[in-house]
SEZALO-721241 format. One record per residue: x, y, z of N, C-alpha, C in turn. Coordinates in pm, whole numbers, plus 32768, in hexadecimal, padded with zeros to 4 digits. Atoms other than C-alpha are relative to their C-alpha. Layout:
XYZXYZXYZ
...
REM end
This chain:
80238029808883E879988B267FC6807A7FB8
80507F81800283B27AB08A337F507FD57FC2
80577FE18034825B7AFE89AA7FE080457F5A
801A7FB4806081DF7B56886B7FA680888007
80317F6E802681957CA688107F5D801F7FF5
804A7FD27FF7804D7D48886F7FC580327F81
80347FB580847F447D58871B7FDD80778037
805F7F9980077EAA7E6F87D88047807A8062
7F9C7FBF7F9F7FE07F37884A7FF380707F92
803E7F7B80397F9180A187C6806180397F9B
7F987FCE804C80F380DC87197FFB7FA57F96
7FF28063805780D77F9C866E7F7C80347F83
80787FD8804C7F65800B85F77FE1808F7FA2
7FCC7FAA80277FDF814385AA803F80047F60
7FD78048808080CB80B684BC7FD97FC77FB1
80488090803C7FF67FBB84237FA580A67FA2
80937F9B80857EDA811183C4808480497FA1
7FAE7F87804D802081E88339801E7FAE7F86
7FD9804E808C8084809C82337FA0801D7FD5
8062800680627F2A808981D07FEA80917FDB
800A7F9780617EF581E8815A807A80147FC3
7F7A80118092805281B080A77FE87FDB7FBF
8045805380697FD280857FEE7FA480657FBC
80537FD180367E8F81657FB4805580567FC0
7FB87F7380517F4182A07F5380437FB37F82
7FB78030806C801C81F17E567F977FBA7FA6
80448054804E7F1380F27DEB7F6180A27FAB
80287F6F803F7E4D826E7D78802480107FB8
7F957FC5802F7F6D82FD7CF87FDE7FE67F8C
7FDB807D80787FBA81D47BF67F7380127FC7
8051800F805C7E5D81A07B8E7FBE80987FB8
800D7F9680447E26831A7B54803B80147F84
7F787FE880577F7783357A7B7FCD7FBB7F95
800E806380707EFE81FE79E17F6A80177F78
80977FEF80267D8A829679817FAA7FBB801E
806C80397FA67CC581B87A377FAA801C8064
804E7F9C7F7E7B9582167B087FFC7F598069
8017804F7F977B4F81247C197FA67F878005
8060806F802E7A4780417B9B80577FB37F8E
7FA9804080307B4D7FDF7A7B806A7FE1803D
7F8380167FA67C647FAC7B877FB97F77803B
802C80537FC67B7D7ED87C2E7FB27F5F7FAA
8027807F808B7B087DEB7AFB807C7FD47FF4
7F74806D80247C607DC37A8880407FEE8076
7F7F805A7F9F7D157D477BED7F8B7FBB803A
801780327FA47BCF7CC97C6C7FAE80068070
802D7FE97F787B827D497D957F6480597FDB
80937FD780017A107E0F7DC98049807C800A
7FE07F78803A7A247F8D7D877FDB8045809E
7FD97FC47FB579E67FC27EEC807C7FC98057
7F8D801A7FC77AF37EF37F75807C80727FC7
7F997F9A80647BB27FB67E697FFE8094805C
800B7F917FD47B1781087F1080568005809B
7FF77FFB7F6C7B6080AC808480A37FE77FFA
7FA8801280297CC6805180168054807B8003
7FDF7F8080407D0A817F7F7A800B8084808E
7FF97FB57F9D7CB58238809F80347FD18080
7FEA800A7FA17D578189818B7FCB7FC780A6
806180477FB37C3F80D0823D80287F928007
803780AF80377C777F4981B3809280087FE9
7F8E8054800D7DBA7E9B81D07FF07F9F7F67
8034807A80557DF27D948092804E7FB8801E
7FC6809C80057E587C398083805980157F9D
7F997FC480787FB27C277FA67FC47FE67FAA
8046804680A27EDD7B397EAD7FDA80997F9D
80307F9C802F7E007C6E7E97807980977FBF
7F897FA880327F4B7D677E64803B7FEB7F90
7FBD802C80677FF47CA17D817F7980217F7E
803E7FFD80567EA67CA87C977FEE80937FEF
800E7F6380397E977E217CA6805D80287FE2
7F7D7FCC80437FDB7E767C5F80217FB17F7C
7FE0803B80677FD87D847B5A7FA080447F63
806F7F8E80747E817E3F7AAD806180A87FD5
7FB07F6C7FF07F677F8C7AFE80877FE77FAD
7F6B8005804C808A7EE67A298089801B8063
7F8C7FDF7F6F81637F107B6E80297F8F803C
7FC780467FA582437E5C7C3A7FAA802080A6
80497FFE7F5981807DE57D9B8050804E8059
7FC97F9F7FA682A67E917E517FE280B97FED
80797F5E803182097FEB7D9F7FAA8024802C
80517F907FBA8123800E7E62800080058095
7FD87FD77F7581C87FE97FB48057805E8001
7F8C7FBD801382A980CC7F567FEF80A08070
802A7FB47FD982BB81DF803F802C808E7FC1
7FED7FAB805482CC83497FBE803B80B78072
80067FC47FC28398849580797FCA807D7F8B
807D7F7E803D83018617805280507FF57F70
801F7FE08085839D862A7EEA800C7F7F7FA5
80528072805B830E84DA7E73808D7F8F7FEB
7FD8805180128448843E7E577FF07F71805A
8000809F7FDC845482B67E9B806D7FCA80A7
7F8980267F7E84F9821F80087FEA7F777FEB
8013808B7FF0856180E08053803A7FE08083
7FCC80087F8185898056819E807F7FAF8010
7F838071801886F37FA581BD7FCA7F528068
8024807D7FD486AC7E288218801C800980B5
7FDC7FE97F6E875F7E68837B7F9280528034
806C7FC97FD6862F7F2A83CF804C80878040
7FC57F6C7FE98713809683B27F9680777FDF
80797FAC8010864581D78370800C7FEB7F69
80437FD7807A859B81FB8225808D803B7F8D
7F9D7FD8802486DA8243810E7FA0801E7F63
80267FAF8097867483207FA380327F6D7FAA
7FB180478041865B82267E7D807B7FFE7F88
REM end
C-alpha cells in the first residue's frame, strides 16, 4: 500500500523554502514598481506589516486567501506572484505535465 509523502523529507522542504522566496521576491518587486512601502502593502491586503516583512523574505508561507488579497492591493493577477523568474528576469511557466520550466 503506498504511503503518502514525507512533510519532513528534505527535498520536499527544500522546495517548499525556494517557492516562498519566489512569492517573496516577486511580492517586493511589484510593490516597489508600484511605490508602496510595506506598511501601505500591508493596510491595503490586510495582513500585519510583519507578516508582510517575513513574507518578503522568505520566512512565512501565505494562505491563498492571504495571496489573492495582496496581489489584488498590487493590481496583479494571484498567479503574479508565483511566477517564477530565470537570470534575465524573464517569466517561466511550468507545462501542466510537470516538464521543466518553458520561457513565457
Amino acid at each position: 500500500m503506498p504511503t503518502r509523502p514525507s512533510q519532513n523529507d528534505p527535498e520536499r522542504v527544500s522546495a517548499w523554502a525556494a517557492h516562498r522566496r519566489t512569492v517573496g521576491d516577486n511580492i517586493r518587486r511589484l510593490r516597489i514598481s508600484c511605490g508602496l512601502t510595506q506598511e501601505a502593502l500591508a493596510l491595503q491586503s490586510g495582513v500585519t506589516r510583519n507578516v508582510l516583512l517575513a513574507v518578503e523574505h522568505g520566512r512565512r508561507g501565505l494562505l491563498y486567501e492571504r495571496l489573492f488579497d495582496i496581489a489584488d492591493a498590487l493590481g496583479v493577477p494571484a498567479s503574479r506572484l508565483l511566477d517564477s523568474h530565470n537570470e534575465s528576469g524573464e517569466g517561466l511557466r511550468t507545462a501542466d505535465s510537470g516538464d521543466s520550466a518553458q520561457p513565457l
